[in-house]
C-alpha positions in Angstrom: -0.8 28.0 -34.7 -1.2 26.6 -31.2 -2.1 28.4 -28.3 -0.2 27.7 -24.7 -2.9 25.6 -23.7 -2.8 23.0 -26.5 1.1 22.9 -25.9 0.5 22.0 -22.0 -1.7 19.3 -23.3 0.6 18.1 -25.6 3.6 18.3 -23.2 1.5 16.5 -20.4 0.5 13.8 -22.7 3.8 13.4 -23.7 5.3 12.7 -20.3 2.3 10.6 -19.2 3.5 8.3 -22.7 7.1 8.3 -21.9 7.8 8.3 -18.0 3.9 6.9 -17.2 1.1 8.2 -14.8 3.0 7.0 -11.7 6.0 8.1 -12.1 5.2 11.8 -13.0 4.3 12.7 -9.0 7.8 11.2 -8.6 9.5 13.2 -11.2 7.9 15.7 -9.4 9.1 15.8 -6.4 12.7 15.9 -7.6 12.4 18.5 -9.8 11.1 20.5 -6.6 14.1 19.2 -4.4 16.4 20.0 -7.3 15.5 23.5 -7.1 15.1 23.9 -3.5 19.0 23.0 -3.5 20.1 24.9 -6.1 18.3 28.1 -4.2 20.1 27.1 -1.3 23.4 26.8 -3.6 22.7 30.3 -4.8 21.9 32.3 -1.3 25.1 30.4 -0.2 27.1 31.3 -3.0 25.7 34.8 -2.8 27.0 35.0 0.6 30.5 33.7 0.5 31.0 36.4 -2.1 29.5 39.3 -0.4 31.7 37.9 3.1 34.7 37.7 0.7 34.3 41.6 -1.0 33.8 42.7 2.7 37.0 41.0 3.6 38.8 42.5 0.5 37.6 46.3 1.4 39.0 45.7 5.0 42.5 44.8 3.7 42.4 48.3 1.4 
């Protein structure tokens, strides 16, 4: 059975094969943007429902 580090191999090799060694830093650096904006999604989302309970135990 494979240990985690044999599966990282594999899983890096694989996406060195398919998307190539220059276009990994690339992919990247998306995937790093994608999150940053879907943390920002989340905090905002977080908020507006917070500020709208707030709102709804003022009108009680």
């Amino acid at each position: 059975m494979p240990g985690i580090n044999e599966i990282l191999v594999i899983v890096v090799l694989a996406a060195v094969v398919i998307f190539g060694a220059k276009k990994i830093p690339e992919l990247a650096k998306t995937f790093g943007k994608a999150k940053s904006e879907f943390e920002k999604g989340k905090i905002e989302g977080e908020k507006e429902l917070n500020d709208f309970k707030n709102k709804e135990k003022k009108l009680d």
